[in-house]
N, C-alpha and C positions, 0 to 999 in steps of 0.2 A: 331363502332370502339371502344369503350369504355366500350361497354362489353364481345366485344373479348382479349381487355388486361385484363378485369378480371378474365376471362375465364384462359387465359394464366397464368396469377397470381395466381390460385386456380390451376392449374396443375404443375406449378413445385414446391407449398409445399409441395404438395403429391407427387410428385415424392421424390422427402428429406424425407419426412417422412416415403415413404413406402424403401425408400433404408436404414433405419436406424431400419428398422422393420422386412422386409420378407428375408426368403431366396433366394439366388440369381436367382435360375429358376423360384421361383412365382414371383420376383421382373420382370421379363423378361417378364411372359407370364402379369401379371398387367401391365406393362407399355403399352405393345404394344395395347392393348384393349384400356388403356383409348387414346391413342394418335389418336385415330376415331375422334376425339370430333373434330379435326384439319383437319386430312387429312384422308378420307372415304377411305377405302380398304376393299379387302375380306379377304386376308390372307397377312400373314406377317411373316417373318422371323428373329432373333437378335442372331449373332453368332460372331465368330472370328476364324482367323486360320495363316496359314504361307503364305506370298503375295510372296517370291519366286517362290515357287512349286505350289502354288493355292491349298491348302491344306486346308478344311474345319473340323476343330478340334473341336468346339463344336458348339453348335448349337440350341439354343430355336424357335419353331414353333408355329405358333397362327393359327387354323385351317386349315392347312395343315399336310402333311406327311413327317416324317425328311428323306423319302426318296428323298424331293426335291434336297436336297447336296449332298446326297450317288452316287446318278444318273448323279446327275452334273459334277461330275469328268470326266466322259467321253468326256464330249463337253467341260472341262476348259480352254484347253490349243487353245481351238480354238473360245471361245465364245468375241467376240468384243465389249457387253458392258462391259464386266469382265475389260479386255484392257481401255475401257473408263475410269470407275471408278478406275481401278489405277493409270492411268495419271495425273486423276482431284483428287487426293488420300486428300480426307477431305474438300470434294465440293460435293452434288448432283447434281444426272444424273437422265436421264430418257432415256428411251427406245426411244421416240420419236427424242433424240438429234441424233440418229444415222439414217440416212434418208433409208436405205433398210434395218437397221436389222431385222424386221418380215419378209424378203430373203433369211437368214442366215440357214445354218444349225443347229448351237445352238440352235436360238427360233425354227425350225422345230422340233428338233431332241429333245428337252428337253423344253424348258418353257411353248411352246404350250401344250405341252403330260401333263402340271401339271396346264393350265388351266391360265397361266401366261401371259394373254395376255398383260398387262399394266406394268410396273415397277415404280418407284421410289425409289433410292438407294443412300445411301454413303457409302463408307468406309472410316476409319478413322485413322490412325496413332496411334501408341500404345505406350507407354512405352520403350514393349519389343523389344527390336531389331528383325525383320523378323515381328513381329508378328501385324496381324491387326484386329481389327473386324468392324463389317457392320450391318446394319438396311436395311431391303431390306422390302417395301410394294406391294403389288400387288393387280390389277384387273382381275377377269374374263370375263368381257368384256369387247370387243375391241374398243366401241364405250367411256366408262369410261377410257376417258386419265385424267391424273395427267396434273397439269395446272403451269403455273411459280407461282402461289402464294403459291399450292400444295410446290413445291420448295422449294421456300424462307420460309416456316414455318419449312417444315423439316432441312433445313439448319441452320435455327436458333436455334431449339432443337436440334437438334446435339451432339454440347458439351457437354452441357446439361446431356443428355442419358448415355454420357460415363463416364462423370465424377461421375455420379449419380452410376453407375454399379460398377464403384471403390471403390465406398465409401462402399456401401454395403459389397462387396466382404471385404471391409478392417473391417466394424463394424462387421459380422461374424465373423472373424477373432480373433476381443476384446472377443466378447462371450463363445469364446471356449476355450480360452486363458488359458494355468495351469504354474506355476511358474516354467523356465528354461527350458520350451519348445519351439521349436521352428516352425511354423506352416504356413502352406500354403494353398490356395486353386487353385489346377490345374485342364488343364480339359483331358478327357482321351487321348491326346495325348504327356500330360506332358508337358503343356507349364504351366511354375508358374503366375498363372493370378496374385495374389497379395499374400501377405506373410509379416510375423511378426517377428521381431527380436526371440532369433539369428538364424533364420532358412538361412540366405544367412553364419555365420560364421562356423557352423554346415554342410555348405552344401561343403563350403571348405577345410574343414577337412577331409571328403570323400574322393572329387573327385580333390581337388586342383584348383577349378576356381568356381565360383560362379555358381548357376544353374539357367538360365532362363529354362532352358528343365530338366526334369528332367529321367533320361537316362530309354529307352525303358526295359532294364532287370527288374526295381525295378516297374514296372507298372503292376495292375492287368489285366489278360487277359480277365478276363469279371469282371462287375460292382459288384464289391463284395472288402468285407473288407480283405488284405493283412498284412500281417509283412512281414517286410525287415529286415535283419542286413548287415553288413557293416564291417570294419574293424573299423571305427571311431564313427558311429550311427547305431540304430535302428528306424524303420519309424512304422508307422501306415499309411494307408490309407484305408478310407472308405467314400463308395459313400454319397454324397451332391445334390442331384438333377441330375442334367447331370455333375456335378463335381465331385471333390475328395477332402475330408478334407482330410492333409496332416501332421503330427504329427512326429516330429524329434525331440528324446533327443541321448545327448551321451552317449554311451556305459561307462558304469562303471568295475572296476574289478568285479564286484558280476554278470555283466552279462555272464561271461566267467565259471560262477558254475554249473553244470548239476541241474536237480530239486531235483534228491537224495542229491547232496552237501547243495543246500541252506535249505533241511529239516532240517540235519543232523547241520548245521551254526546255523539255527536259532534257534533251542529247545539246541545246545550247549552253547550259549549266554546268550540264559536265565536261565543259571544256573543247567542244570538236568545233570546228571552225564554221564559217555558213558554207564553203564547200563540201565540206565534212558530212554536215546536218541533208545538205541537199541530195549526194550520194546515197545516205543510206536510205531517204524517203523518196527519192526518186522525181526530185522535182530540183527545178531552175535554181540557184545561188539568188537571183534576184528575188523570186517567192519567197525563200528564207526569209531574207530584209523586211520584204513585206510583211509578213509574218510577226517578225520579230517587233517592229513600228505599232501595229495594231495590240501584241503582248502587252509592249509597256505601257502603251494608252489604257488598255484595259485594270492592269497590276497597281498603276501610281508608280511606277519606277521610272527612271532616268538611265540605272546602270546596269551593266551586268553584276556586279555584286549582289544588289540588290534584289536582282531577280534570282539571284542563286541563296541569300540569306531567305527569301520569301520561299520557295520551294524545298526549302532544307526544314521548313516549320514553322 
């Protein structure tokens, strides 16, 4: 007994330690490895998604195939421990608490085919309104059932786990962090797993209400880096692991200047004359002017100071 609490002891300072260290999908596939030490499994899953629709939004896999959740869609809306585990929502279940579900078409039709004969699960309550994630371990044989202590340790790591994924998700966050931006980490179905000032005041200046989702239009279609603009911001988004670092500042008057404008702004501020400006761009003295005409229409300026105090910050 007393060298399972220090057992215990030694796994959640490294769980702290490594949530203050790794990024969030190695932080994912680390934890579930070391959580063997506790409860034996073959493979394991750690994701979140929408408990409405039964919607699997992201998803970390530990020797398995993230086909496990693709596939599952088809049996969700009819699979009965799914049903369990939201009823007991932030309680573990096991497969065995259901007396025929190895009857069920689910486990026929999908957990079997993935070798899931055993389960042990929670899901857990999230923040986000709609939004949940879950730990789910598994056996491949049927004879290796999860036992109530199996349970009770996962129940007791738990919190633990999630709190621990927040934290992470929230120190990435500090790290990435640039002065008046405002920053998020979602995952590709645009749920804001966690987020840094001002990105919730930034987000309603867009769209007028806070963004736990953040809207299907502005999301890359595959896992690749994105620019958005807006009426009110411009976004960054570039993939994170199975996420998306998320990068919102406000649109400035200088963002509304074509790139010939801001050539043409910038080398006029530092002083080079519209012949000057036209040599080095290789265009007409006159175009400058014109240029220059449409700048300040654009700016609200009148002078050049003013275009040089605007451009200077």
């Amino acid at each position: 007994m007393k060298h399972e609490r220090w057992a215990l002891s030694e796994f959640l300072l490294e769980l702290y330690e490594n949530a203050r260290t790794l990024a969030p999908a190695s932080f994912q596939q680390t934890t579930l490895a070391s959580l063997k030490r506790f409860v034996g499994f073959d493979f394991a899953a750690w994701g979140g998604g929408s408990a409405p629709d039964r919607q699997v939004t992201d998803v970390v896999v530990l020797n398995q195939s993230v086909g496990l959740f693709r596939e599952w869609m088809e049996v969700a809306h009819c699979d009965q421990y799914c049903d369990l585990a939201l009823r007991r929502l932030n309680h573990t279940v096991l497969f065995d608490d259901l007396a025929r579900f190895r009857h069920s078409f689910a486990y026929n039709e999908h957990w079997r085919r993935f070798d899931a004969r055993n389960m042990v699960a929670t899901i857990m309550a999230e923040p986000l309104d709609g939004y949940v994630s879950f730990i789910g371990l598994c056996n491949t044989d049927i004879r290796e059932r999860f036992t109530e202590e199996h349970r009770e340790t996962k129940q007791l790591l738990m919190p633990h786990l999630s709190a621990a994924l927040r934290l992470n998700r929230e120190t990435q966050l500090l790290l990435e962090a640039e002065p008046a931006e405002g920053l998020a980490i979602v995952n590709r179905a645009g749920w804001v797993l966690a987020s840094r000032s001002p990105f919730a005041a930034l987000m309603r200046a867009e769209w007028g209400a806070t963004a736990h989702r953040m809207p299907h239009a502005v999301l890359p279609q595959q896992p690749m880096t994105r620019h958005w603009r807006g009426r009110a911001v411009q976004i960054r988004m570039q993939p994170l692991g199975e996420y998306y670092l998320v990068r919102v500042a406000p649109r400035t008057p200088l963002d509304r200047m074509t790139e010939r404008e801001q050539q043409v702004a910038e080398r006029f501020a530092c002083g080079l004359s519209y012949k000057e400006v036209a040599r080095e761009l290789g265009i007409a003295p006159g175009t400058v002017r014109n240029h220059l005409a449409h700048i300040y229409d654009k700016l609200g300026v009148s002078t050049k100071l003013e275009l040089v105090r605007l451009l200077s910050g």
